[in-house]
C-alpha positions as a Markdown table, in Angstrom:
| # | Residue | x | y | z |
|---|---|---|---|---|
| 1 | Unk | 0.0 | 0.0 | 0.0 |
| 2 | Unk | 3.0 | 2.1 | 0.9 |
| 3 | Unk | 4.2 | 2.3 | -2.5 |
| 4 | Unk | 0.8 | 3.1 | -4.2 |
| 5 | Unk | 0.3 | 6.0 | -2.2 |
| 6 | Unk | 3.9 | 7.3 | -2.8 |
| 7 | Unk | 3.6 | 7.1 | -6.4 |
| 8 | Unk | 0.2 | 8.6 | -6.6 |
| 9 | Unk | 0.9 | 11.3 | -3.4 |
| 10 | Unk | 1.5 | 14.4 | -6.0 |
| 11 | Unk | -1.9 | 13.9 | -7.4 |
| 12 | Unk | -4.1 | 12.3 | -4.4 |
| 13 | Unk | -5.0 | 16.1 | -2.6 |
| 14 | Unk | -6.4 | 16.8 | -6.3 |
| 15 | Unk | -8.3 | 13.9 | -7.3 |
| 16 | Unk | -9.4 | 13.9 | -3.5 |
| 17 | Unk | -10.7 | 17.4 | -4.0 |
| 18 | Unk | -12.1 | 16.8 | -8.0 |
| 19 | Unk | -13.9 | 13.3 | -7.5 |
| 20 | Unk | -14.5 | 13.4 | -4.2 |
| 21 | Unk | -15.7 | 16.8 | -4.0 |
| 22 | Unk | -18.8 | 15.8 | -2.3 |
| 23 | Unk | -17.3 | 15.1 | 0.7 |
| 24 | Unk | -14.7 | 17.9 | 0.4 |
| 25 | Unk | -16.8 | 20.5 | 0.1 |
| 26 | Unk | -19.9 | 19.7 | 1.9 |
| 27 | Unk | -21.1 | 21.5 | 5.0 |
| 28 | Unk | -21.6 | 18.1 | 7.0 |
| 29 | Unk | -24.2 | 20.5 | 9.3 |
| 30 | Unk | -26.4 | 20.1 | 6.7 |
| 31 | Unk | -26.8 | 16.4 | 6.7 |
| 32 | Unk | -25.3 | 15.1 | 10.0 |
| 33 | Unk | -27.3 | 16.5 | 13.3 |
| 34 | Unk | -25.2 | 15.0 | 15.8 |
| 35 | Unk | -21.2 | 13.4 | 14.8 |
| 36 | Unk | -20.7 | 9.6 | 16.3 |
| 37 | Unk | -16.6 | 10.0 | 15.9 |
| 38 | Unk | -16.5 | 11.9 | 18.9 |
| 39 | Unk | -12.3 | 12.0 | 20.2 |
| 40 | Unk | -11.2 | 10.3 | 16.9 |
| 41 | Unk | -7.9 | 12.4 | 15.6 |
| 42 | Unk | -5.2 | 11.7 | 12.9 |
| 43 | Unk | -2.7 | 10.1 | 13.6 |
| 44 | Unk | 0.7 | 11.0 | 11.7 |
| 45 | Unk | 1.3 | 8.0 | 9.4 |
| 46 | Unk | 2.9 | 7.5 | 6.5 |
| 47 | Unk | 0.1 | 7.7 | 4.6 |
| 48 | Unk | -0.6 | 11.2 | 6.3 |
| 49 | Unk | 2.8 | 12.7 | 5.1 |
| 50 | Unk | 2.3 | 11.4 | 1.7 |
| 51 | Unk | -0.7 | 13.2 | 1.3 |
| 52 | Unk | 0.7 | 16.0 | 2.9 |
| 53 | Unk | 3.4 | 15.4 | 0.5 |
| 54 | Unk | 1.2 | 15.5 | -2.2 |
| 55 | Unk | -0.4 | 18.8 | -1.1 |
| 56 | Unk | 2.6 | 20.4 | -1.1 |
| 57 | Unk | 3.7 | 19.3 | -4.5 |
| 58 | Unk | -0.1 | 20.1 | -6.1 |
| 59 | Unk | 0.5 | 24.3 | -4.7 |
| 60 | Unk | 4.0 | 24.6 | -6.4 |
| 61 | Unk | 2.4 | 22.8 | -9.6 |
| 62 | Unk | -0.3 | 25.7 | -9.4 |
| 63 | Unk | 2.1 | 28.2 | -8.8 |
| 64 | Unk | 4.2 | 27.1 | -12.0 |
| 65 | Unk | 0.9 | 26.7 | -14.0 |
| 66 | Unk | -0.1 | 30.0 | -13.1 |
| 67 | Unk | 3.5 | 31.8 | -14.4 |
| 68 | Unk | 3.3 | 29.4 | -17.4 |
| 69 | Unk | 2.9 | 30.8 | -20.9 |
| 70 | Unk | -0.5 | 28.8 | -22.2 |
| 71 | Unk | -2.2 | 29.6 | -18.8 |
| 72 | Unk | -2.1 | 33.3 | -19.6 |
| 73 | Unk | -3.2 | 33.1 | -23.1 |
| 74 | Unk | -6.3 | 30.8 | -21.3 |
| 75 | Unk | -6.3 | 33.4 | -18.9 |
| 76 | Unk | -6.5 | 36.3 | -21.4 |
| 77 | Unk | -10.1 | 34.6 | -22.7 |
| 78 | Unk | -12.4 | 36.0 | -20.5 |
| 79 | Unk | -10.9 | 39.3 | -20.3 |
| 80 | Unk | -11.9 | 39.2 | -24.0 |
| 81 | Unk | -15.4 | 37.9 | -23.4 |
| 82 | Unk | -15.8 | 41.1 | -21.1 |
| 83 | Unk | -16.0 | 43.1 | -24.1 |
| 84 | Unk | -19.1 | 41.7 | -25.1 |
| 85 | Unk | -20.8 | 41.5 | -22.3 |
| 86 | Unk | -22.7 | 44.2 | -19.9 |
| 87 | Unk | -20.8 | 46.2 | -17.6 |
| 88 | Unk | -21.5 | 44.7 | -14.2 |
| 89 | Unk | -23.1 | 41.7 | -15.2 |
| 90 | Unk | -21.3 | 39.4 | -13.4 |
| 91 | Unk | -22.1 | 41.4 | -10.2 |
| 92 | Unk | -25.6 | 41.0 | -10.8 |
| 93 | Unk | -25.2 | 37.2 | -11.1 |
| 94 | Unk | -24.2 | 37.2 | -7.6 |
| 95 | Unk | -26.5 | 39.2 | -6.2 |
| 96 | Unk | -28.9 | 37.4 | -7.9 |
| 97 | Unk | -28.2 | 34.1 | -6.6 |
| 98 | Unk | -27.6 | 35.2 | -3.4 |
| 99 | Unk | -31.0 | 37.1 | -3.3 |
| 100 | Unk | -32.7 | 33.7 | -4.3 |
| 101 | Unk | -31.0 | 32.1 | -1.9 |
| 102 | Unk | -31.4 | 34.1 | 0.8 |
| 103 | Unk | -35.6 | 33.9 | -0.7 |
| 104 | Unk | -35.5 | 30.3 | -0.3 |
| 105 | Unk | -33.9 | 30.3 | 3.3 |
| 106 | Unk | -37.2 | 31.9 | 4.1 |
| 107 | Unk | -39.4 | 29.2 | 2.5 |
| 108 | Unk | -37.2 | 26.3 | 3.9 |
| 109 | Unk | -37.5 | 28.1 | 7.8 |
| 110 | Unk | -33.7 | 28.1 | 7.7 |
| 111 | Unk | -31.8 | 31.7 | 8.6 |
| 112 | Unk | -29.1 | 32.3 | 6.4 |
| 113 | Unk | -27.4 | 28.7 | 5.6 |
| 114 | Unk | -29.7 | 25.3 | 5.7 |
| 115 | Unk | -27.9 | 24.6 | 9.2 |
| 116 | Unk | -28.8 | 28.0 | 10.5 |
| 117 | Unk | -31.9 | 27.8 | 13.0 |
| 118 | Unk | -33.5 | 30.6 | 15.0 |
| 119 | Unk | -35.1 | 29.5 | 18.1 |
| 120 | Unk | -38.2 | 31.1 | 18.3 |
| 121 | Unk | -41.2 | 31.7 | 16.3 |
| 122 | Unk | -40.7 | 35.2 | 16.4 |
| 123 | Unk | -36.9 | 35.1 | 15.7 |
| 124 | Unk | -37.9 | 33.1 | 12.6 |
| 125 | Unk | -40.5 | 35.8 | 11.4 |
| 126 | Unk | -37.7 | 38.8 | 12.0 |
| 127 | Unk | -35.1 | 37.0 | 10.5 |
| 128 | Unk | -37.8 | 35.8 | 7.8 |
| 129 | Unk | -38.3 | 39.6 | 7.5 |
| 130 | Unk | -34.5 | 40.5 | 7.0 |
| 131 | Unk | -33.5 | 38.0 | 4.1 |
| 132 | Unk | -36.5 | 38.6 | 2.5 |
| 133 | Unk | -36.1 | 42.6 | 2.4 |
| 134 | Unk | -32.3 | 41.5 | 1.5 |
| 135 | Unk | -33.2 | 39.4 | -0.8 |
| 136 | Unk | -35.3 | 41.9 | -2.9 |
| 137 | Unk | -33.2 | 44.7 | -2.9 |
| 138 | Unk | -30.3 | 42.2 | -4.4 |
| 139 | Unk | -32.6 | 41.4 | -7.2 |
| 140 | Unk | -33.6 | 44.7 | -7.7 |
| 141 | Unk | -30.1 | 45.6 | -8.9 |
| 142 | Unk | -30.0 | 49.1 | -7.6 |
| 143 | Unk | -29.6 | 49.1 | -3.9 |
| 144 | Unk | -26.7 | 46.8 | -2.8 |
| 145 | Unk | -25.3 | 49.1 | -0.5 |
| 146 | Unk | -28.2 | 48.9 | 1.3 |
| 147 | Unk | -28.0 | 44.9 | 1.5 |
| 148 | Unk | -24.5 | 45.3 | 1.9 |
| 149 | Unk | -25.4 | 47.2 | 5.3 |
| 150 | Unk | -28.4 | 45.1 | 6.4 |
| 151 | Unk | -26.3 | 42.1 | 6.5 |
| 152 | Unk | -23.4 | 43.7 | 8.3 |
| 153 | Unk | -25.7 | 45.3 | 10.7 |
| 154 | Unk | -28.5 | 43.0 | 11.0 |
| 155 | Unk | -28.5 | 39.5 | 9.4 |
| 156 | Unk | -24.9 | 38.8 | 11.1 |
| 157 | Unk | -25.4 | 40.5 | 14.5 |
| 158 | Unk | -29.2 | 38.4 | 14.7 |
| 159 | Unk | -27.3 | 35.3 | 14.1 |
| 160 | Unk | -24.8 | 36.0 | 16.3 |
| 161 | Unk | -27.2 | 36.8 | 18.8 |
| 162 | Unk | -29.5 | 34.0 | 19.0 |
| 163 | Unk | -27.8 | 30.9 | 17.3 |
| 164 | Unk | -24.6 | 28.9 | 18.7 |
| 165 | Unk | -21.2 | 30.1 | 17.6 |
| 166 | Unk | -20.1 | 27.3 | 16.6 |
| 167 | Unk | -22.5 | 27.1 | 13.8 |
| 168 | Unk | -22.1 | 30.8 | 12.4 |
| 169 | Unk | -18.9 | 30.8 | 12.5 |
| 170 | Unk | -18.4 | 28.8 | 8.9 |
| 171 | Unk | -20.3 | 31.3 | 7.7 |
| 172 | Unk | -19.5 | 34.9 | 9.2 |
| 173 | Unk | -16.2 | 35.7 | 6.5 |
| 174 | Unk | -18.7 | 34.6 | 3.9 |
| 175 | Unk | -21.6 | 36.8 | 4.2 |
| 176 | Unk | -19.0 | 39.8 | 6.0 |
| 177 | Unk | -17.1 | 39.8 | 1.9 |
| 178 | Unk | -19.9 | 39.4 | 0.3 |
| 179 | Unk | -21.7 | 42.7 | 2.0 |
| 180 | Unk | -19.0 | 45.1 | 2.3 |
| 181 | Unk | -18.0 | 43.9 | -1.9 |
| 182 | Unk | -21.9 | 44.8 | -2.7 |
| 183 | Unk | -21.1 | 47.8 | -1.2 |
| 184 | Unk | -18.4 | 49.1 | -2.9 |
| 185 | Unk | -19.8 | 47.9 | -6.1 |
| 186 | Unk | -22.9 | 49.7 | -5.6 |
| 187 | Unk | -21.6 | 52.8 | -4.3 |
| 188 | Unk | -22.5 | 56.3 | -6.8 |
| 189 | Unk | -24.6 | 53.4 | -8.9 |
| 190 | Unk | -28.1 | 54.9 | -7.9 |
| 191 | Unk | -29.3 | 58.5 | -6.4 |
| 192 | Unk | -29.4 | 57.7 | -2.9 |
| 193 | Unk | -25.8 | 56.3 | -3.0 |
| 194 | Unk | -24.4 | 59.4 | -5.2 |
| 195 | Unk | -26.2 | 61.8 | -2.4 |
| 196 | Unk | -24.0 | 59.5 | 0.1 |
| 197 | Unk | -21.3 | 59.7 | -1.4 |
| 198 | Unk | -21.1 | 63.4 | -2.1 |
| 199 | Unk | -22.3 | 63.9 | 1.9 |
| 200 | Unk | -19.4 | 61.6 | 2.8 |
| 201 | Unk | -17.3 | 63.3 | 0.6 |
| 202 | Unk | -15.9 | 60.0 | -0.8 |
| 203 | Unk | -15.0 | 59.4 | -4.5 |
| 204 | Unk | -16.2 | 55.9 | -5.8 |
| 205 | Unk | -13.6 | 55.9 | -8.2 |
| 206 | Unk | -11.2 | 55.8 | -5.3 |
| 207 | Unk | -12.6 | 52.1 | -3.8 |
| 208 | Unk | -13.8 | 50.9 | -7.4 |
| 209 | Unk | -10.9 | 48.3 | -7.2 |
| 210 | Unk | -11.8 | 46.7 | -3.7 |
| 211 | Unk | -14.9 | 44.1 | -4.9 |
| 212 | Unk | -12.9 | 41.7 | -6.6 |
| 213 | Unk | -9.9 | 41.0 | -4.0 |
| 214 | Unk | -12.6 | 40.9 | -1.0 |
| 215 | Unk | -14.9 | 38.5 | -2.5 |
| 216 | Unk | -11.5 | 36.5 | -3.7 |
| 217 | Unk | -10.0 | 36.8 | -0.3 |
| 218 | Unk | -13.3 | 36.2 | 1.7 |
| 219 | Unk | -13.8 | 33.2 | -0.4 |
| 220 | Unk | -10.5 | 31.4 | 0.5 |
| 221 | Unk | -10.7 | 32.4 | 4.1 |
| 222 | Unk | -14.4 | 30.9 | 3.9 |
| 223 | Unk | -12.4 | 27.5 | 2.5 |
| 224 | Unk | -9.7 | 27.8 | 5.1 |
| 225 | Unk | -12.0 | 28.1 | 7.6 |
| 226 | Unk | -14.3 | 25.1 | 6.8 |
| 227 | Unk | -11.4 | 22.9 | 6.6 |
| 228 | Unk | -10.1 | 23.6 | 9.4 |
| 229 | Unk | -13.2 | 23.7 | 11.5 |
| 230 | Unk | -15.3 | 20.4 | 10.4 |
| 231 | Unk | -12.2 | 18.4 | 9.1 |
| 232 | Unk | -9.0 | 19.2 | 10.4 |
| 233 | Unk | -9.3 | 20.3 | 14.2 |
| 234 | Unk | -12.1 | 17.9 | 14.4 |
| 235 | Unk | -13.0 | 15.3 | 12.0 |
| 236 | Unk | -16.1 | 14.1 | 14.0 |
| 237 | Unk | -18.5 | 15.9 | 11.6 |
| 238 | Unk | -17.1 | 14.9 | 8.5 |
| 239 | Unk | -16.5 | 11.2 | 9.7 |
| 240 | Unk | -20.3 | 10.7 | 10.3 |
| 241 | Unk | -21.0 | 12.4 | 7.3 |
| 242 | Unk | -19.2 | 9.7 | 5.5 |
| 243 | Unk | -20.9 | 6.8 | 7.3 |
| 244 | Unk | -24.3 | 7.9 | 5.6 |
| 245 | Unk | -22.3 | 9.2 | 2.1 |
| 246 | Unk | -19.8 | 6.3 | 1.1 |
| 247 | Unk | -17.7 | 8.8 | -1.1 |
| 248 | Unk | -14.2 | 7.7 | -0.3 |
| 249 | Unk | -13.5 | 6.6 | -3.5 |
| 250 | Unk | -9.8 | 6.4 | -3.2 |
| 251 | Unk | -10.2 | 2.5 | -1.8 |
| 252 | Unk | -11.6 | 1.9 | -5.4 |
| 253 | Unk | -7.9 | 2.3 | -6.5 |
| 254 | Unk | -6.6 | -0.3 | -4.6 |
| 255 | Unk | -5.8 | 1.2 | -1.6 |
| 256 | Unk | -8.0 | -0.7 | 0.6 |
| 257 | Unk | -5.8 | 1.5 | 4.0 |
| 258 | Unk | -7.1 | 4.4 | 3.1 |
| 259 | Unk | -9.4 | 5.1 | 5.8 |
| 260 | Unk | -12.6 | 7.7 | 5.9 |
| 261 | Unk | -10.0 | 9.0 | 8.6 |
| 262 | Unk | -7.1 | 9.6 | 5.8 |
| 263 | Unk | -9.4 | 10.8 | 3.2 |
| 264 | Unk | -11.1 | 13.8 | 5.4 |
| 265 | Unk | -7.5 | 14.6 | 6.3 |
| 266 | Unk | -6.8 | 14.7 | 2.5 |
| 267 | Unk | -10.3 | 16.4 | 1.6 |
| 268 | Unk | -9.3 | 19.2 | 4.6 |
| 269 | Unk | -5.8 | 19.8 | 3.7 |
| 270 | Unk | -6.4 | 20.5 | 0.3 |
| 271 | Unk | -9.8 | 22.7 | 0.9 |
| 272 | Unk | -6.5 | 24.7 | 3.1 |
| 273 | Unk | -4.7 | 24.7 | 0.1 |
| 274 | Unk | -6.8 | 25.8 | -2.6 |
| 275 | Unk | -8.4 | 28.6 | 0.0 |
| 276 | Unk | -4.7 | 29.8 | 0.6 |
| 277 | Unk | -4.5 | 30.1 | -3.3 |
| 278 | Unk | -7.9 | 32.4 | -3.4 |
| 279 | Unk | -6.2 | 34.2 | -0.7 |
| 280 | Unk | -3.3 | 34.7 | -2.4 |
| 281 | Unk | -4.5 | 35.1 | -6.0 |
| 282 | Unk | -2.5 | 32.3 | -7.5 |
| 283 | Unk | -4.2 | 30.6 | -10.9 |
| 284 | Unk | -7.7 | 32.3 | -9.5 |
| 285 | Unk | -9.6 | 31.3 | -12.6 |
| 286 | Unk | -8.1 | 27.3 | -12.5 |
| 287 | Unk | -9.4 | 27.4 | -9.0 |
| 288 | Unk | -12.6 | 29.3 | -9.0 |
| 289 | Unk | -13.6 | 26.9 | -12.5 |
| 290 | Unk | -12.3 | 23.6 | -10.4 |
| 291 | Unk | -14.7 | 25.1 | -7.5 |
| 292 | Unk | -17.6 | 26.2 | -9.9 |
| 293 | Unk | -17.3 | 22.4 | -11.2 |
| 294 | Unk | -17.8 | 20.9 | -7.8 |
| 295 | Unk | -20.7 | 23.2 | -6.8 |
| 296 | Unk | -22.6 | 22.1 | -10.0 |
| 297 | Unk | -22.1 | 18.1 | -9.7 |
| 298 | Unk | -22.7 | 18.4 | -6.1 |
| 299 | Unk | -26.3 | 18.7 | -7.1 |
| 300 | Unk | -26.5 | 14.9 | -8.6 |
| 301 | Unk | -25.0 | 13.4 | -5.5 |
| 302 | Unk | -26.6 | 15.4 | -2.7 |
| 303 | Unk | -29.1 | 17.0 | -3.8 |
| 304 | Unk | -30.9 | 20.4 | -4.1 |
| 305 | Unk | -30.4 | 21.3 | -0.9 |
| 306 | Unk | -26.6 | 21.5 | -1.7 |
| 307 | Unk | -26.9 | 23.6 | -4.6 |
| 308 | Unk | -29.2 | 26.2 | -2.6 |
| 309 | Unk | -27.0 | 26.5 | 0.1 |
| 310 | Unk | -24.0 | 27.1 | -2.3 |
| 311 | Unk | -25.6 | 29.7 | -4.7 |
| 312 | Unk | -23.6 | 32.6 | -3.2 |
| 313 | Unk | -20.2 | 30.6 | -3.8 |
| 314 | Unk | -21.1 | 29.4 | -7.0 |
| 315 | Unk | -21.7 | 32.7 | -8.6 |
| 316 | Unk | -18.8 | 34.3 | -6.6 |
| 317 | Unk | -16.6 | 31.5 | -8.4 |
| 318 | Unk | -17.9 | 32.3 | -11.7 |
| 319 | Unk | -17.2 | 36.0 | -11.1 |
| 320 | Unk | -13.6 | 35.2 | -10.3 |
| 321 | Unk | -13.3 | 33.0 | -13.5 |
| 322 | Unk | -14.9 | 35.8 | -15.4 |
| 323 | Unk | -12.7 | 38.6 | -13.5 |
| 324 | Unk | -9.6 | 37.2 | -12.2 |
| 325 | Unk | -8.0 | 37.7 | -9.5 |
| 326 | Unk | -8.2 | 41.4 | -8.9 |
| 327 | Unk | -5.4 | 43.2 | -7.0 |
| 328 | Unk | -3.9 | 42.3 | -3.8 |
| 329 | Unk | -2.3 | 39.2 | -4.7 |
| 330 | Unk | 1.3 | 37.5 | -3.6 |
| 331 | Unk | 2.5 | 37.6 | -7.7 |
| 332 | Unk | 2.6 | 40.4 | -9.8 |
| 333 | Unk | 0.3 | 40.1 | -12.8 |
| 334 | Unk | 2.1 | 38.1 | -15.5 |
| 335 | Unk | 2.4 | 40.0 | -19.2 |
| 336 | Unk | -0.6 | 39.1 | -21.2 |
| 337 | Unk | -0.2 | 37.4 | -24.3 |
| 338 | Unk | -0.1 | 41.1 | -26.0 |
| 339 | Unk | 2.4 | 42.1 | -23.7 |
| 340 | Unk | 0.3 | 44.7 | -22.1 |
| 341 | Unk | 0.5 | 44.5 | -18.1 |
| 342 | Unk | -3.1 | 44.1 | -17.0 |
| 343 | Unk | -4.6 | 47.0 | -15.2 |
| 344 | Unk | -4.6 | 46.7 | -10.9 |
| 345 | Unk | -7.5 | 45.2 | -10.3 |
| 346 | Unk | -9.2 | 44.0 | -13.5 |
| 347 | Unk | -8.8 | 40.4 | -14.9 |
């Protein structure tokens, strides 16, 4: 066994992440109730390192494929499908998914994520209240600031309030980039924001460049977070989740040792890794499509309540495909194919 999981360690925390990436990217919360792997931990065996191993080898591949000639010509494509398409339209798509999602929360009795509970009936109206008044003013298209707000001031502070931290904490950096990049993209778009922003004194042009590296950065934190918090610190979660959902489908490669244990360290380590790449804007667009991939076919293992539940994420990740990485990122922007240095902040 040894041997097979040296010579397949480089590509095990992708394929984990790719095939398995029901398992990898699931919130267990909403399927498992209660974990039954209570004080189960990894332990450091060779198979461990290996995949850690492999981990580490999968970021510097990313890192070479993002400096690498064909990747920028690849990455140069949407940048010209941008020309085509309406000015802000990709900001809209998340908006819009969100708002729909944040609609159906109110149908389903759930406050903000499927796991998410308020415990009264009258916590469940008011928060009912909030996502729906959110929800239409994202579809509306003209006030985001004003959704931006209501969930920095409301939505999160309610949750926060009334519903264990331990639950809202997967989902706080979420909601907190989404909100504050609504509102600097919707800043001077309508009346009431120009008449803010004059009374404020602030330019828009000044913070026009923010959207894109919050949403990037608050998505790979969001990862980070996730992995560490149901798989890595504690795997009790993600080990029960895997008694009802038989999706470690590395033993179908003959490597009848690998454990649900080693596969949730494997699933955890790379969700780490490929947040850590968000965050740092390496190969954004190979990561947000990978991600944008796993949302979809998510659906035809688990359902629709996992596609619900990751509308936000999956329009943020076709946003970042569309847009790149933004500024604020470890590498400088590669030359494009033309030679032109891209712009700070644009694709």
């Amino acid at each position: 066994m040894s041997a097979k999981i040296m010579a397949l360690a480089p590509v095990l925390a992708v394929v984990a992440f790719i095939v398995g990436d029901s398992a990898a990217h699931a919130h267990e919360g909403w399927f498992v109730s209660e974990g039954r792997h209570g004080g189960e931990h990894f332990l450091f065996d060779l198979t461990v390192l290996l995949v850690a191993a492999g981990t580490i080898a999968f970021l510097a591949s990313v890192v070479i494929i993002d400096r690498s000639s064909l990747y920028r010509k690849l990455d140069d494509l949407p940048a010209k499908a941008q020309r085509w398409l309406p000015s802000g339209a990709e900001w809209r798509l998340v908006a819009a998914l969100s708002g729909i999602m944040l609609m159906l929360n109110v149908i389903m009795g759930v406050y903000l994520a499927p796991d998410l509970v308020l415990p009264t009936r009258s916590l469940v109206i008011l928060g009912g209240a909030v996502q729906l008044l959110i929800g239409v003013f994202l579809l509306s298209r003209q006030y985001y600031p004003l959704a931006g707000l209501l969930t920095l001031l409301v939505a999160l502070p309610l949750a926060a309030l009334y519903i264990p931290a331990s639950r809202v904490f997967d989902y706080v950096v979420e909601f907190a980039a989404l909100a504050l990049a609504l509102i600097f993209v919707g800043l001077g778009s309508g009346y009431v924001d120009r008449l803010v922003c004059k009374l404020l004194r602030h330019n828009p042009a000044h913070t026009q460049h923010l959207p894109l590296p919050i949403i990037r950065i608050g998505l790979g934190l969001t990862f980070v977070i996730l992995a560490l918090h149901n798989k890595l610190l504690s795997p009790n979660m993600a080990l029960t989740f895997l008694d009802q959902h038989d999706l470690n489908f590395v033993r179908l490669l003959g490597l009848s040792g690998f454990t649900n244990l080693h596969f949730v360290f494997a699933t955890g380590l790379t969700e780490v890794a490929l947040g850590l790449l968000l965050v740092l804007g390496v190969a954004t667009r190979f990561v947000a499509a990978a991600l944008a991939g796993v949302f979809l076919t998510t659906l035809a293992v688990l359902g629709p309540i996992e596609l619900v539940g990751h509308l936000p994420l999956l329009g943020i990740a076709i946003l970042l495909v569309y847009r790149g990485p933004g500024g604020y990122r470890l590498l400088a922007p590669a030359a494009s194919v033309a030679g032109r240095p891209r712009a700070p902040g644009m694709a």
